[in-house]
C-alpha positions in Angstrom: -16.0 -39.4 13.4 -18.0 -42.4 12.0 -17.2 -44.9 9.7 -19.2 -47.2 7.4 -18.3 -51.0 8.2 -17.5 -53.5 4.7 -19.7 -56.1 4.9 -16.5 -58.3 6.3 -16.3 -56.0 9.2 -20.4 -55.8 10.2 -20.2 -59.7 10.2 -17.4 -59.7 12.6 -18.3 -57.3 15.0 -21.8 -58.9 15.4 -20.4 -62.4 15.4 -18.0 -61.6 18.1 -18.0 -62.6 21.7 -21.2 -62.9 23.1 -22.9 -59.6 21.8 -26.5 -59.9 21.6 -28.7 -58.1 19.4 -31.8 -56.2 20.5 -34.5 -57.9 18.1 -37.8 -55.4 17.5 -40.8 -57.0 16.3 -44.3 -55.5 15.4 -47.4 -56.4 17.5 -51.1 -56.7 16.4 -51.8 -53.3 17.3 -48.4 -52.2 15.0 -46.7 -51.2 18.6 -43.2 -51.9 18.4 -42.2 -54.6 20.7 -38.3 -54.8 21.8 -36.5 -57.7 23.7 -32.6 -58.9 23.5 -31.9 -62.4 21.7 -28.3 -64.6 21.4 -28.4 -65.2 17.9 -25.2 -66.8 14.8 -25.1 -65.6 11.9 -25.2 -68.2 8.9 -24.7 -67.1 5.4 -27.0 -63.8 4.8 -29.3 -64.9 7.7 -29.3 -64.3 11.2 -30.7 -67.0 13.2 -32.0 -67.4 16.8 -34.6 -69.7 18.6 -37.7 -68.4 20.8 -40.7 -69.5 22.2 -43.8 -70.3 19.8 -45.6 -68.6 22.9 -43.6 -65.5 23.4 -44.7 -61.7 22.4 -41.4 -62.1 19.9 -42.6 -65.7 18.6 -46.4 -64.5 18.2 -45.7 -61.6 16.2 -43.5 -63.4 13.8 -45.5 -66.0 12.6 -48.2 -62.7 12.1 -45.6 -60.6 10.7 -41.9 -61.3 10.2 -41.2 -57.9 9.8 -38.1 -57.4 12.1 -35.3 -54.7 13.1 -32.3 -56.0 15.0 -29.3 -53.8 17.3 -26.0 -55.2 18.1 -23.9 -52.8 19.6 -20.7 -52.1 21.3 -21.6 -49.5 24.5 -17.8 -49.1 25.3 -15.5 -46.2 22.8 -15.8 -46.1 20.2 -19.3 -47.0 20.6 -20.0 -49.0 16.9 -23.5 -50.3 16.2 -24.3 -52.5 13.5 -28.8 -52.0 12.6 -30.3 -55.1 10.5 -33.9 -55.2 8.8 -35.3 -58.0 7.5 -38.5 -60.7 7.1 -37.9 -63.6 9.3 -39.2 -67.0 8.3 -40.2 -69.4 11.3 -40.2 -73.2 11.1 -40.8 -75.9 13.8 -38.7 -78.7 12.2 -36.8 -80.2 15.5 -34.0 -81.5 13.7 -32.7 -78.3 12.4 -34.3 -76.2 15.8 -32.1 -78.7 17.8 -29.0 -77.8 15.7 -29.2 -74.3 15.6 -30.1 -74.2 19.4 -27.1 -76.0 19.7 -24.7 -73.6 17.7 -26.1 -70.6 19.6 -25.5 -72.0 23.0 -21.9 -72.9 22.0 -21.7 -69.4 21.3 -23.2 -67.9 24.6 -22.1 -70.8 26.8 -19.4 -72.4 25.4 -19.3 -75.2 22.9 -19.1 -77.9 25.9 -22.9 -76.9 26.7 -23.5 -77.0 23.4 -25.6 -80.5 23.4 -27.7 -79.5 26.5 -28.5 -76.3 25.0 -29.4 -77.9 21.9 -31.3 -80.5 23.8 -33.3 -77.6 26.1 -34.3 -75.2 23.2 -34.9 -77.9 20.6 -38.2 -79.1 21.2 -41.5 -78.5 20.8 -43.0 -75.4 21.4 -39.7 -73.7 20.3 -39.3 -71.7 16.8 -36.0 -71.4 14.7 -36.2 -68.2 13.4 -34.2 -67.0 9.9 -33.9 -63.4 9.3 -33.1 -63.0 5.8 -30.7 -59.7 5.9 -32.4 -57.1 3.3 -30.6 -53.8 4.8 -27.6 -53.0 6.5 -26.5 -49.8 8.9 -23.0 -50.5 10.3 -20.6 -48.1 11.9 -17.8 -47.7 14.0 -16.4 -44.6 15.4 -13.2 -44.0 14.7 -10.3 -41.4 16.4 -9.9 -37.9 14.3 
């Protein structure tokens, strides 16, 4: 049997560990294009780096448009779907800080620094989803 997640529990089950969400974008040709991304949530945004050169980073700054999956593939099996308009920005400073947070997540926050270093640069995009819809929920025993 399913359950709805509160808001408090959707944020905690995709901010936990190291789940990655599956980020769908929309190409030129309106194809959906899929790819996983590590990503932090701050505030009502979800926020994650990629190259300016990437499929993912290409169709953003065309259309920011976005769908994102985080799931749990072990029982109960809980998902949590997000859609949203991403806004893109190229400002180092803040590219280097967020790199930084979401390699302390992945990594560890001792590689922090070098991730921030690595995926702060240019060439790189921080990329805010602004959350406009919400599908969480966790299975739960009968």
């Amino acid at each position: 049997m399913a359950k709805k997640m509160t808001d408090e529990e959707w944020r905690a089950f995709v901010s936990h560990g190291t789940r990655t969400a599956k980020l769908s974008t929309v190409r030129a040709d309106g194809a959906p294009h899929v790819a996983p991304i590590w990503f932090v949530l701050d505030g009502d945004d979800l926020v994650f780096n990629t190259g300016a050169s990437s499929v993912k980073g290409r169709n953003l700054v065309r259309d920011g448009r976005v769908a994102l999956c985080v799931d749990d593939d072990r029982p109960p099996y809980s998902f949590v779907v997000l859609r949203g308009h991403a806004r893109v920005s190229e400002d180092l400073d803040e590219l280097r800080h967020w790199a930084g947070r979401i390699g302390a997540r992945y990594m560890g926050e001792d590689r922090a620094e070098e991730f921030g270093a690595r995926n702060g640069v240019p060439g790189e995009l921080l990329v805010r989803v602004r959350i406009d819809k919400v599908l969480a929920e966790a299975d739960v025993a009968d």
